[in-house]
ROVOMAR-231304 format. One record per atom (N, C-alpha, C): residue number from 1; residue in three letters; chain; atom name; x, y, z. Coordinates in nm, 4 decimals, always signed. Example, Ala and Ser with C-alpha at 12.3 -4.5 7.8 and 13.67 -1.06 7.14 Angstrom:
REM ROVOMAR-231304
(1 ala A N (+1.3190 -0.5690 +0.7800)),
(1 ala A CA (+1.2300 -0.4500 +0.7800)),
(1 ala A C (+1.3200 -0.3300 +0.7800)),
(2 ser A N (+1.2850 -0.2250 +0.7080)),
(2 ser A CA (+1.3670 -0.1060 +0.7140)),
(2 ser A C (+1.2900 +0.0030 +0.7870)),
REM end
This chain:
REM ROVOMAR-231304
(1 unk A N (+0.9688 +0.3374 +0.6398)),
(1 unk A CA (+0.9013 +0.4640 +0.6250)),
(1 unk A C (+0.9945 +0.5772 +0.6645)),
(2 unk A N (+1.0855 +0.5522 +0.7648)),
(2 unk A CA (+1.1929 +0.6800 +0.7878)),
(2 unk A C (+1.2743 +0.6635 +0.6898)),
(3 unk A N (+1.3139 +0.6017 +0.5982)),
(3 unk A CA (+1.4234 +0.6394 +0.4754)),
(3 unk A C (+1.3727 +0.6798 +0.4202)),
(4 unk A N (+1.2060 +0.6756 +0.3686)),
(4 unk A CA (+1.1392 +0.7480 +0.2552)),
(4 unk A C (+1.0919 +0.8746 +0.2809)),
(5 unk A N (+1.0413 +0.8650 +0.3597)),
(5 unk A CA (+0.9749 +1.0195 +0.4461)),
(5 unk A C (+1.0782 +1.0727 +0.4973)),
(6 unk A N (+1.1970 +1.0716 +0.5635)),
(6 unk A CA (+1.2917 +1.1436 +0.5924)),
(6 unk A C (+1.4150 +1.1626 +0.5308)),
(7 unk A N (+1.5163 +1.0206 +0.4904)),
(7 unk A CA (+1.5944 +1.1064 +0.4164)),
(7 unk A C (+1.5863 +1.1468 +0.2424)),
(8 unk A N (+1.4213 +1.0834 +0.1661)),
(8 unk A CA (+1.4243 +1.0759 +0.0527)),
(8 unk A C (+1.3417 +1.2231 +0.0310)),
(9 unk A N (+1.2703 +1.2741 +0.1176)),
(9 unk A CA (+1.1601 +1.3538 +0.1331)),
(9 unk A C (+1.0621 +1.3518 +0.0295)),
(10 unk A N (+0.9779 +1.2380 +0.0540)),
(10 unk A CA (+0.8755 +1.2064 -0.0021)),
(10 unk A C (+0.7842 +1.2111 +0.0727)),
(11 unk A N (+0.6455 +1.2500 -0.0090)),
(11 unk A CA (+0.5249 +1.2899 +0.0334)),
(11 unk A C (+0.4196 +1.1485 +0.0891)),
(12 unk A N (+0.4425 +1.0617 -0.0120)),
(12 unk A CA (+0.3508 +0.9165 -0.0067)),
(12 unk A C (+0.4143 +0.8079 -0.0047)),
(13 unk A N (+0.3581 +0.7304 +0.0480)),
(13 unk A CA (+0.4439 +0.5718 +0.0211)),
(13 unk A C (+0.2715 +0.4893 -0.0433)),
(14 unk A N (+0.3136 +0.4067 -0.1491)),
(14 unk A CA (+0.2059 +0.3329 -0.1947)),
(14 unk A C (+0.2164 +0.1974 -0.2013)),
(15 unk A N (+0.1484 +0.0768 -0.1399)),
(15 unk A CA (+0.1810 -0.0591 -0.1313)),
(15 unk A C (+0.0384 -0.1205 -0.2402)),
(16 unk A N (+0.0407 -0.1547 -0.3022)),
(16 unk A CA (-0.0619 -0.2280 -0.4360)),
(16 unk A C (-0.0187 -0.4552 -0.3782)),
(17 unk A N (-0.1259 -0.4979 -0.3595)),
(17 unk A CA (-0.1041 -0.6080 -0.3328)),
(17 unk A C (-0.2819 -0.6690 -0.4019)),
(18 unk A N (-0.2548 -0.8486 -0.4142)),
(18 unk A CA (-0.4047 -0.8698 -0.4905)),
(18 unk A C (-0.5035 -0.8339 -0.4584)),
(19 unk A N (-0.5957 -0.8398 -0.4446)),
(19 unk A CA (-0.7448 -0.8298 -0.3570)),
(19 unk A C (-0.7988 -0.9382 -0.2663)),
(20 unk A N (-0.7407 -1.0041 -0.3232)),
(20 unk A CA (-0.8105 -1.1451 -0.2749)),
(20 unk A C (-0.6925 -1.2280 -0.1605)),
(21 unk A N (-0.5563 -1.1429 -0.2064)),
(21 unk A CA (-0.4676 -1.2126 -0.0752)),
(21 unk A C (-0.4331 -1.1263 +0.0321)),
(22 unk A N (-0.5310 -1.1894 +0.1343)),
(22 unk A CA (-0.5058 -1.1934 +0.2537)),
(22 unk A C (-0.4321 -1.1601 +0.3620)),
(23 unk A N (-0.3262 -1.2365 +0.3248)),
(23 unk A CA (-0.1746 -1.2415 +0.3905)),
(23 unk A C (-0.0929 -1.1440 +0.3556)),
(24 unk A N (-0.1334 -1.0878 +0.2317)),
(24 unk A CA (+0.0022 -0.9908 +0.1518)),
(24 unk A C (-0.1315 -0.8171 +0.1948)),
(25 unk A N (-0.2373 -0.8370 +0.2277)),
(25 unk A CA (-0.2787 -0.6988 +0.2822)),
(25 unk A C (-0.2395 -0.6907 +0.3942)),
(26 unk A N (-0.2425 -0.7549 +0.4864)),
(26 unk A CA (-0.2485 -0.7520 +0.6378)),
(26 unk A C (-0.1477 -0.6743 +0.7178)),
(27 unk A N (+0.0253 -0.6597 +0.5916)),
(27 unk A CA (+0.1369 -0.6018 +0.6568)),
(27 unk A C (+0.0701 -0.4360 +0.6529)),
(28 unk A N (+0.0110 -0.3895 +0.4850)),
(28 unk A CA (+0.0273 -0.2433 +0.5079)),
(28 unk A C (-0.1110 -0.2207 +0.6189)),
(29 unk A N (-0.1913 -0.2731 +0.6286)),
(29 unk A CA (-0.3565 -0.2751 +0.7163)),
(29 unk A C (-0.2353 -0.1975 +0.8436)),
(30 unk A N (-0.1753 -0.3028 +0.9069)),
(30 unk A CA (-0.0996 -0.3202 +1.0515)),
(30 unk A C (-0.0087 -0.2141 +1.0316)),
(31 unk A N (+0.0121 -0.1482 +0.9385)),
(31 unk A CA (+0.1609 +0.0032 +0.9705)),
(31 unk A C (+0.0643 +0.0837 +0.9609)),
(32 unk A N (-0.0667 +0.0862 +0.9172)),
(32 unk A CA (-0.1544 +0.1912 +0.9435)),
(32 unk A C (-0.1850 +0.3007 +0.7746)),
(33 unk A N (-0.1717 +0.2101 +0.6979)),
(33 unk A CA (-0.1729 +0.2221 +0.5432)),
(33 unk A C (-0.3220 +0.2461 +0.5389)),
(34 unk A N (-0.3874 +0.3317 +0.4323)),
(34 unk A CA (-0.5235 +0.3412 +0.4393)),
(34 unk A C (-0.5761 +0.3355 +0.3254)),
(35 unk A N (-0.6770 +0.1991 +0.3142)),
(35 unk A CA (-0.6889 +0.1357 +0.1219)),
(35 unk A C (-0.7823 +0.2708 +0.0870)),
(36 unk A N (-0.7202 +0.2771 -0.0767)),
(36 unk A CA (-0.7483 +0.4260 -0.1257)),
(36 unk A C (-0.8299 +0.3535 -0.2162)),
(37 unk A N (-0.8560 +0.2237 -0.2726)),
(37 unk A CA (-0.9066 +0.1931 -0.3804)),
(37 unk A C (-0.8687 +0.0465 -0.4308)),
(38 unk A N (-0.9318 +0.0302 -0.5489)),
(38 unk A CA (-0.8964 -0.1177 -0.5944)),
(38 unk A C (-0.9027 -0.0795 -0.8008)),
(39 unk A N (-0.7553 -0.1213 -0.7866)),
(39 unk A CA (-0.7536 -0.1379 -0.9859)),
(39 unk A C (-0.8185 -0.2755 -1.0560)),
(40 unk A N (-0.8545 -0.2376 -1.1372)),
(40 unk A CA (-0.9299 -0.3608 -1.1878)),
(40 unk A C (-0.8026 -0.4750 -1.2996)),
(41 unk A N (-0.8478 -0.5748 -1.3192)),
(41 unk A CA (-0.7207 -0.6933 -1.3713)),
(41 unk A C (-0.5717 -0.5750 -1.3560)),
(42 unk A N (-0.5046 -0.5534 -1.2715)),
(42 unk A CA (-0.4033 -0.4730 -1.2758)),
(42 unk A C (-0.2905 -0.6048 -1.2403)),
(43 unk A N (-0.3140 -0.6897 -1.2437)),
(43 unk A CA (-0.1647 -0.7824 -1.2136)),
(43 unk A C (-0.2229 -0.9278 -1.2979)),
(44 unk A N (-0.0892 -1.0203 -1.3675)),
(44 unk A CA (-0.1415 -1.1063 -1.3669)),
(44 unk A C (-0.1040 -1.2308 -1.3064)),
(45 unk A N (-0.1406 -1.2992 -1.2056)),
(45 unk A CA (-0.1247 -1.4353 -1.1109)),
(45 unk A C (-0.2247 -1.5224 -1.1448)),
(46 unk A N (-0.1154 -1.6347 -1.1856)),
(46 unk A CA (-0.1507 -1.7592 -1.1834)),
(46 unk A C (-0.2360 -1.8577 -1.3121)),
(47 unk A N (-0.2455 -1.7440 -1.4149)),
(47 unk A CA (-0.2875 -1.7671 -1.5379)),
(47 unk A C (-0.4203 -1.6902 -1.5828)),
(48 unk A N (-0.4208 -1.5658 -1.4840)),
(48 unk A CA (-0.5222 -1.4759 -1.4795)),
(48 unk A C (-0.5133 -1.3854 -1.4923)),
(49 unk A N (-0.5725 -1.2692 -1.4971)),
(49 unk A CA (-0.5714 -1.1202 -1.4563)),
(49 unk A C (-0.5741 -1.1025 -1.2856)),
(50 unk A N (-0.5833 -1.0424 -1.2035)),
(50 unk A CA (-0.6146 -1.0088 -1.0548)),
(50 unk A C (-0.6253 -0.8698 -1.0030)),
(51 unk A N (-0.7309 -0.7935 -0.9570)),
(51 unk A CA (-0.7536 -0.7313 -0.9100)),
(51 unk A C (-0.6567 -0.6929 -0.8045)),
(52 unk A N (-0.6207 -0.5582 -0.8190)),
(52 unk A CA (-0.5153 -0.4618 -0.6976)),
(52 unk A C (-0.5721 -0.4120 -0.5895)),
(53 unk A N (-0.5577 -0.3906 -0.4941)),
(53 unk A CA (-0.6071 -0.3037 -0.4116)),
(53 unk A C (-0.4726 -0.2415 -0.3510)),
(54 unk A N (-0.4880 -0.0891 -0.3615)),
(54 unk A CA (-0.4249 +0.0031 -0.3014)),
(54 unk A C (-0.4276 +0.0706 -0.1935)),
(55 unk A N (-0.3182 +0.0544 -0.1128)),
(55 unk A CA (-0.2740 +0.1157 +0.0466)),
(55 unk A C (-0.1832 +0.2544 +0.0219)),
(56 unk A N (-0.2408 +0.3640 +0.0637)),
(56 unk A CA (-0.1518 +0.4652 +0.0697)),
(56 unk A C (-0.0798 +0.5300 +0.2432)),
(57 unk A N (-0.0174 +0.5995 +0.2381)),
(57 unk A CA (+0.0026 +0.6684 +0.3521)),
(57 unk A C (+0.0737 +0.7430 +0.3493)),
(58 unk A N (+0.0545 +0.8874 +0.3933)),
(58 unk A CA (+0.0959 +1.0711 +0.3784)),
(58 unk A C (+0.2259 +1.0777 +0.4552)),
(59 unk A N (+0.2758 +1.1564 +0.4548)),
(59 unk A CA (+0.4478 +1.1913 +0.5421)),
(59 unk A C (+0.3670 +1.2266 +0.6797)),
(60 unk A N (+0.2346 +1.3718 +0.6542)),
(60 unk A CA (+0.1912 +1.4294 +0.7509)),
(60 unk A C (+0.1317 +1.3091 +0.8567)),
(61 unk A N (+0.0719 +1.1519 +0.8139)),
(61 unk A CA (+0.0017 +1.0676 +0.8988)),
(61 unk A C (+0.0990 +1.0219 +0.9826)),
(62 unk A N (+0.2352 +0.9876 +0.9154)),
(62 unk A CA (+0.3659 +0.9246 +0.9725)),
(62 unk A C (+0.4171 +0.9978 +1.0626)),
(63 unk A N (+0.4078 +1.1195 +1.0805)),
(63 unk A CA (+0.4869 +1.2240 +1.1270)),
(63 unk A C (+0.3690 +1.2421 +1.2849)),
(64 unk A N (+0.2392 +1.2052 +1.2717)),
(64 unk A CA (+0.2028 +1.1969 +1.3819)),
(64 unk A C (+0.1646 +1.0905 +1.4607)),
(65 unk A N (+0.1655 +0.9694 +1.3591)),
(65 unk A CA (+0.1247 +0.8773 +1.4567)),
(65 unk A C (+0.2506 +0.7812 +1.5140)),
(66 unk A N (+0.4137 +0.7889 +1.4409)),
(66 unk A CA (+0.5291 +0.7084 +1.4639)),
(66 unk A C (+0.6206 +0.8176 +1.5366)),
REM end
């Protein structure tokens, strides 16, 4: 998050992982990422479509809580 927010000067960082896995939400949950939403069949795993769910987080959230 400090290479993107500081030396890239970017506003957002966005992490998109399945809905249904677990393990692959849990990193952005724990940096303090805040789910904005869920895309519908947006990926396809495993011989399917799969549902996204999206983690965002602002420069301004980073800038006060790290």
């Amino acid at each position: 998050m400090r290479h993107v927010f500081g030396d890239r000067e970017r506003t957002r960082i966005e992490i998109r992982c399945a809905a249904g896995d677990l393990r692959s939400r849990a990193p952005p949950e724990r940096l303090g990422f805040r789910l904005q939403g869920t895309v519908g069949e947006a990926g396809w795993l495993y011989d399917r479509f799969v549902d996204h769910v999206a983690y965002g987080r602002f420069r301004t959230e980073w800038g006060a809580r790290d």
